[in-house]
C-alpha positions as CSV (number, residue, x, y, z in Angstrom):
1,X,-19.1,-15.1,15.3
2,X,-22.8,-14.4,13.8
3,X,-22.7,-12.1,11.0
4,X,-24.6,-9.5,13.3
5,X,-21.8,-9.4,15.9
6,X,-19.3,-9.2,13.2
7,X,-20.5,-5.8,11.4
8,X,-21.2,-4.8,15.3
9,X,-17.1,-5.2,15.8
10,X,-15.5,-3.7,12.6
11,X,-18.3,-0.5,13.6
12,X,-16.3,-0.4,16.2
13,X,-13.3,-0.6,15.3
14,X,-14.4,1.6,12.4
15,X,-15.7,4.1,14.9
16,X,-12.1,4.1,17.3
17,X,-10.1,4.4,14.0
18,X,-11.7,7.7,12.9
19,X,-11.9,9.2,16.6
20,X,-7.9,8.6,17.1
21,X,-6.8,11.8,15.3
22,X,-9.1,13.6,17.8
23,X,-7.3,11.5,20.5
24,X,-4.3,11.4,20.2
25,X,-3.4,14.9,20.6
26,X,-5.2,15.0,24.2
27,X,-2.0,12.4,25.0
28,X,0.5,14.2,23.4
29,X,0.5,11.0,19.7
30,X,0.2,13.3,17.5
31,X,3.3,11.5,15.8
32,X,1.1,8.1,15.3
33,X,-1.3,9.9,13.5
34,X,1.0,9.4,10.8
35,X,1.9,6.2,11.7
36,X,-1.9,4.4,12.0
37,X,-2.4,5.7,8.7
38,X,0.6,4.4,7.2
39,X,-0.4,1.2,8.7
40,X,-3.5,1.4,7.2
41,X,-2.2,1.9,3.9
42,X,0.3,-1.2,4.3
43,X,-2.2,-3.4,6.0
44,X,-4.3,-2.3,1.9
45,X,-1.2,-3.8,0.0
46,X,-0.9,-7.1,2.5
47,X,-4.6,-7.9,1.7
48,X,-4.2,-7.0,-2.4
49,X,-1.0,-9.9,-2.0
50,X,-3.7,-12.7,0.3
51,X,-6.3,-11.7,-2.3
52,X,-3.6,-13.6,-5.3
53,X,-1.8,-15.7,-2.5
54,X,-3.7,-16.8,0.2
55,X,-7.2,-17.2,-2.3
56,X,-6.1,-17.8,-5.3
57,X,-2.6,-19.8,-4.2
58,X,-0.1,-17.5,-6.3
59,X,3.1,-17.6,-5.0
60,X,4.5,-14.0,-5.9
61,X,7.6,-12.9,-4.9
62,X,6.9,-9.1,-6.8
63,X,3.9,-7.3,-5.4
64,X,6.1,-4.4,-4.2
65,X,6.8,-3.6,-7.7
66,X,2.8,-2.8,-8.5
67,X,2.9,-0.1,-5.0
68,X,6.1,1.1,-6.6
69,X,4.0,1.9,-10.0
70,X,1.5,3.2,-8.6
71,X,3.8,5.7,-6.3
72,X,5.3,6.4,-9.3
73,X,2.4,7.1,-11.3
74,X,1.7,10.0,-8.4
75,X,5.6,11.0,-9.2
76,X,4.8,11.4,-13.2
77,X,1.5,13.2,-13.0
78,X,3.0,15.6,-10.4
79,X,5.5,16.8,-12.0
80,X,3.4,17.1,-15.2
81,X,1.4,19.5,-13.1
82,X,-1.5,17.1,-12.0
83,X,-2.7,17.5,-8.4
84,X,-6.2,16.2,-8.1
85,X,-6.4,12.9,-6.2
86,X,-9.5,12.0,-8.6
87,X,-7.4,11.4,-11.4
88,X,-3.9,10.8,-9.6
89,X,-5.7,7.8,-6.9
90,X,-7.6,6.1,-10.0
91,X,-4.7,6.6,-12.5
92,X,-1.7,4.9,-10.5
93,X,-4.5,1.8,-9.9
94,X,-5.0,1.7,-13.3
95,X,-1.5,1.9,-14.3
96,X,-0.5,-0.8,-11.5
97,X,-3.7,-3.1,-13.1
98,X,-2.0,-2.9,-16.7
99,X,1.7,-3.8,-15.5
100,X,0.1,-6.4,-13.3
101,X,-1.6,-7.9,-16.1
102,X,1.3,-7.8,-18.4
103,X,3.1,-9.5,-16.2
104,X,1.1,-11.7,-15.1
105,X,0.5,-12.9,-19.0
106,X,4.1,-14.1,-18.9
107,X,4.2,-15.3,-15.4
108,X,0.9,-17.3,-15.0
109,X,2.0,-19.4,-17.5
110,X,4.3,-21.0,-15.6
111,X,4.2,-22.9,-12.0
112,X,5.8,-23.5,-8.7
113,X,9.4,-21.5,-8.1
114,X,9.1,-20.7,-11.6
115,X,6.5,-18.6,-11.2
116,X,7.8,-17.3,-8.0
117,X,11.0,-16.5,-9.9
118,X,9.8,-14.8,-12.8
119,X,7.2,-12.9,-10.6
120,X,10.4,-11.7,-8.7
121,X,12.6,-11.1,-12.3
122,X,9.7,-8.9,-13.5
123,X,9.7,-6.3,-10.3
124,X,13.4,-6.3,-9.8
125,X,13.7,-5.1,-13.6
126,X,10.8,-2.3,-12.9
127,X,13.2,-1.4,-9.9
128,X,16.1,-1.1,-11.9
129,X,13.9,1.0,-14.6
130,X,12.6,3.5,-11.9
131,X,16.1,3.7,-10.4
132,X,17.4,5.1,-14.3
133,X,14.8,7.6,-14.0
134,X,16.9,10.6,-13.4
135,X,14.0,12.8,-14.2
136,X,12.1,11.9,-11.1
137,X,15.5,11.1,-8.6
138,X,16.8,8.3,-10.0
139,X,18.4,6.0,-7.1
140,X,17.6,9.3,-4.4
141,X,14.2,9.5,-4.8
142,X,11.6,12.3,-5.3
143,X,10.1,14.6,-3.2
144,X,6.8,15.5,-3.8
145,X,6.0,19.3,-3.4
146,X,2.6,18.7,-1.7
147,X,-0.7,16.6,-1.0
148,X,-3.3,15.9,-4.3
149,X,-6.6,18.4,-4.0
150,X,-9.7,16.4,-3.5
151,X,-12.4,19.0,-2.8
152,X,-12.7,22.7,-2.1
153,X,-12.0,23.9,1.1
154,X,-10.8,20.1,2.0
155,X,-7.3,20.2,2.9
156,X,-5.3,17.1,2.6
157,X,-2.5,18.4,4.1
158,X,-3.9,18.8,7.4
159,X,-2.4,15.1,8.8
160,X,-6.1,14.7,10.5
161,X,-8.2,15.3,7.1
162,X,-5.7,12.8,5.3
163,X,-5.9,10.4,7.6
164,X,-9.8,10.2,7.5
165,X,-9.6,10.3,3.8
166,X,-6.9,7.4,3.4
167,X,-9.3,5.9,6.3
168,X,-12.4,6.1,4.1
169,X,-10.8,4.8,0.9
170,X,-9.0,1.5,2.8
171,X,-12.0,0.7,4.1
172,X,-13.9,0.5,0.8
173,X,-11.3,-0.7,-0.7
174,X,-11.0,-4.2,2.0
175,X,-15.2,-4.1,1.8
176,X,-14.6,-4.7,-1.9
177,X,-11.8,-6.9,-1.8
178,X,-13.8,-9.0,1.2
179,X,-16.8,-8.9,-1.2
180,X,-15.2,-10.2,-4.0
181,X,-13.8,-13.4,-2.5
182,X,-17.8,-14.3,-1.2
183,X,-19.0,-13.8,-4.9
184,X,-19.1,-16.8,-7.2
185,X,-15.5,-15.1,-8.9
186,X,-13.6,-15.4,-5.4
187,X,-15.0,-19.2,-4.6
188,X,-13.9,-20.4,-8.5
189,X,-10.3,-18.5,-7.6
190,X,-10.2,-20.7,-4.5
191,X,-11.4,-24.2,-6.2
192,X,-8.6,-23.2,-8.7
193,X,-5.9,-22.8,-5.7
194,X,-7.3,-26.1,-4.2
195,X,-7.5,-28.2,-7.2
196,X,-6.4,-26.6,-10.8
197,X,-7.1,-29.6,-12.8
198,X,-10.6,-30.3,-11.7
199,X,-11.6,-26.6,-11.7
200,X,-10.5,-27.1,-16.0
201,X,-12.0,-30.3,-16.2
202,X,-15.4,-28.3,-14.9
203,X,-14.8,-25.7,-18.1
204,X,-13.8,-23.2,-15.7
205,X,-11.0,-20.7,-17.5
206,X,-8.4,-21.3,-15.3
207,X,-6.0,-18.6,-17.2
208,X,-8.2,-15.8,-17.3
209,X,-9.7,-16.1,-14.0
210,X,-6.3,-15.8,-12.5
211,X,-5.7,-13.2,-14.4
212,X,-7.8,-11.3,-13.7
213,X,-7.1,-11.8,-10.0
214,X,-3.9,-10.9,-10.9
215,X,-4.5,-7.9,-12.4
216,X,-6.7,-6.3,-9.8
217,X,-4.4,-7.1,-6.9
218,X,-1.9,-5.0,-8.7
219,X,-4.4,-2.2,-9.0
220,X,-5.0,-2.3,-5.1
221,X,-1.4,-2.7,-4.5
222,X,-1.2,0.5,-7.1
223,X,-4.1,2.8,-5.0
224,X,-2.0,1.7,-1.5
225,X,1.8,3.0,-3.5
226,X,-0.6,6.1,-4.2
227,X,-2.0,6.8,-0.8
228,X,1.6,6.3,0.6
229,X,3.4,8.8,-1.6
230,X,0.4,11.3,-0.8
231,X,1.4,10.4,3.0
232,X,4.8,10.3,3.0
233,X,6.0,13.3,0.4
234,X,8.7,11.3,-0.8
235,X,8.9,8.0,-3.3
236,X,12.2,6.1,-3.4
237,X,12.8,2.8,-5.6
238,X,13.2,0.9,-2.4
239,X,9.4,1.0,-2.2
240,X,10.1,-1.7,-5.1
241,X,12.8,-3.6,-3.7
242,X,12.3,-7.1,-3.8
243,X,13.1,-7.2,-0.1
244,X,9.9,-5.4,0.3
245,X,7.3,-8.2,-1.3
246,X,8.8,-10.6,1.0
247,X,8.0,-9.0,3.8
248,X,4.4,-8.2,2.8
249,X,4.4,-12.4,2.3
250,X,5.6,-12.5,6.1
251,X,2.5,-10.3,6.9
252,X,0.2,-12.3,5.3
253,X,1.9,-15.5,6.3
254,X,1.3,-13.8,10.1
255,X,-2.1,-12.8,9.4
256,X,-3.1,-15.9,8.1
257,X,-3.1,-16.9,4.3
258,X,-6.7,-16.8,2.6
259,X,-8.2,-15.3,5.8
260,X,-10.5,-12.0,5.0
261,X,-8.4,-10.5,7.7
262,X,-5.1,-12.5,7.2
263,X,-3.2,-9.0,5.5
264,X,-4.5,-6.3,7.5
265,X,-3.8,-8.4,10.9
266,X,-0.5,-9.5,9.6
267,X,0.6,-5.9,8.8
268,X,-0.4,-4.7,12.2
269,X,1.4,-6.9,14.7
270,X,4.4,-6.8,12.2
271,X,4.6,-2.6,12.4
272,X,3.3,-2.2,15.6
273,X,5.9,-4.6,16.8
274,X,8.5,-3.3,14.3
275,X,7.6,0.2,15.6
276,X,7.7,-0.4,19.8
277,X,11.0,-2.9,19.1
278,X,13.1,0.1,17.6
279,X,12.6,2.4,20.3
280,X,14.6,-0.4,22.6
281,X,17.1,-2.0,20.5
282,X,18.8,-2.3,16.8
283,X,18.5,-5.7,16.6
284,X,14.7,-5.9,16.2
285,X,14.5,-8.2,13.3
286,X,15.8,-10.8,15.5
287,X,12.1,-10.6,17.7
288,X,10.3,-11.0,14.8
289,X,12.0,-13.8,13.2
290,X,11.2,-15.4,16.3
291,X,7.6,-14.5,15.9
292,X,7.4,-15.7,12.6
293,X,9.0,-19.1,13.6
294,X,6.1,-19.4,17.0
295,X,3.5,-18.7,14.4
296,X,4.9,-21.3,11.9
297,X,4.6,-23.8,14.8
298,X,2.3,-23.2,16.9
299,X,-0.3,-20.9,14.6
300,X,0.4,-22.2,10.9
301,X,-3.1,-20.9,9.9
302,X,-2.3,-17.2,11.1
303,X,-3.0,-15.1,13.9
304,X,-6.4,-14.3,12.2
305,X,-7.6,-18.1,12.6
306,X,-7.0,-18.3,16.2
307,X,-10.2,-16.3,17.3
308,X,-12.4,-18.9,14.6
309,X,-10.4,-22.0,16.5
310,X,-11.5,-20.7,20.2
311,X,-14.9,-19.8,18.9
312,X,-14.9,-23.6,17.6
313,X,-13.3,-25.5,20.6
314,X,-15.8,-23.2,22.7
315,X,-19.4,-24.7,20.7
316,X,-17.9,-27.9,21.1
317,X,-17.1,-27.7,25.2
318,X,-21.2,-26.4,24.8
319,X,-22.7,-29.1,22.6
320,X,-20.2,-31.9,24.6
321,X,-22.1,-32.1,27.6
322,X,-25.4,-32.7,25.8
323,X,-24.3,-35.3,23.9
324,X,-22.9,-36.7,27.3
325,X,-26.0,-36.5,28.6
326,X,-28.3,-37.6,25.9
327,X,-26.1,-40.9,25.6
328,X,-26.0,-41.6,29.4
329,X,-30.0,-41.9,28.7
330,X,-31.4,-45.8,28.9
């Protein structure tokens, strides 16, 4: 797809995202008003994980733990009296950064399951340390007594006005993380997850590149456990469970690992799904396992990679003929 025809499709889609508050009340949705933008916010912390998996080929098996910080961030500056999303939004990425960083000191040093294990170690203990947090719910939660305040007269607790907000901020936020794997940073990140030891023998620093990768995926992962404890009104440690990072690696596994839109795809068909599967039966894990198997076999470079493989298998049915012809010339 030519550059031109991309930006004329994500306009788009851009354009039929921010019209569906104004929608879906006309059909009676105005439930999934909620739900596209928690979707949204999911689909943020899938492509924060493909930015360190499916680019920079770190395995980690903890990413819930950095939406959990940054949820809980919101918790602690709430009750503290802080209600302005200029300083809550930027804080819990910041905060999310630093523990993701820390970690990732500790854990980059190591390879393979090791470094999917300790990855996993480190946000199980920041669930058990959120869980002995009595002050903010302990193992029940907290409930948040309203919405941040961005502007005057702006009223995030109108569903339609947050939605457009947490639109806005997504958006920027998968521009940036899009741009960043084009620069010269995101192509060393993926010469490192191709080949480590050349990429050092080069001069490049491995360690601190990865790092740094590291760290801001947490802070993205941090702003999406912010917008969804604006959304939701209510942060429970199970946001941090480790069960939760797996199934962000499912959606990006879905999606399509180091694809621009491996996460946010993944993290649609998986809720969507997830979402029109309850409303028929309890045992809807059982369809998506399936789907995960069909894509393992059939689709191993994600649902996201299937349009690129048509658009290929369609130039060469065009340029096939030519050749044809051009060799069937004396």
């Amino acid at each position: 797809m030519k550059p031109s025809s991309r930006t004329f499709g994500l306009g788009l889609l851009l354009v039929a995202l921010a019209a569906f508050p104004l929608v879906a009340p006309l059909f009676g949705l105005d439930f999934y008003i909620g739900f596209v933008r928690r979707v949204l916010v999911v689909a943020l912390a899938a492509a924060s994980l493909n930015f360190i998996l499916g680019f920079g080929g770190m395995v980690a098996l903890g990413h819930a733990g950095f939406i959990g910080m940054g949820a809980y961030t919101v918790v602690a500056l709430s009750d503290a009296g802080v209600m302005s999303a200029w300083i809550l939004w930027p804080l819990a990425a910041l905060v999310a950064g630093l523990v993701a960083a820390l970690i990732g000191t500790v854990a980059l040093r190591t390879r393979g399951v090791y470094f999917i294990m300790t990855t996993l170690a480190f946000a199980q203990m920041l669930y058990f340390v959120v869980v002995s947090l009595r002050k903010y719910g302990g193992d029940d939660g907290y409930t948040l007594m309203s919405r941040p305040t961005l502007l005057p007269g702006l009223d995030l607790g109108n569903e339609s006005t947050f939605y457009w907000v947490v639109l806005m901020v997504v958006a920027l936020a998968l521009w940036w993380l899009h741009r960043a794997t084009q620069a010269r940073f995101g192509h060393a990140l993926m010469g490192i997850r191709d080949n480590e030891t050349r990429m050092r023998a080069l001069g490049y620093p491995v360690f601190r590149l990865q790092l740094v990768a590291f760290a801001i995926a947490g802070a993205i992962a941090g702003l999406a456990g912010a917008l969804l404890a604006g959304g939701n009104g209510f942060v429970s440690p199970a946001t941090m469970h480790w069960t939760q990072s797996a199934t962000l690696v499912v959606m990006v596994v879905i999606g399509g690992l180091g694809r621009s839109w491996g996460g946010p795809v993944g993290a649609v068909v998986w809720l969507v799904l997830e979402e029109a599967l309850k409303q028929h039966t309890e045992h809807w894990h059982m369809p998506l396992g399936l789907l995960l198997i069909a894509v393992a076999l059939w689709a191993p470079r994600g649902l996201a990679a299937l349009s690129t493989k048509r658009r290929t298998a369609a130039t060469a049915a065009a340029v096939t003929p030519q050749g044809a012809a051009g060799s069937a010339k004396p």
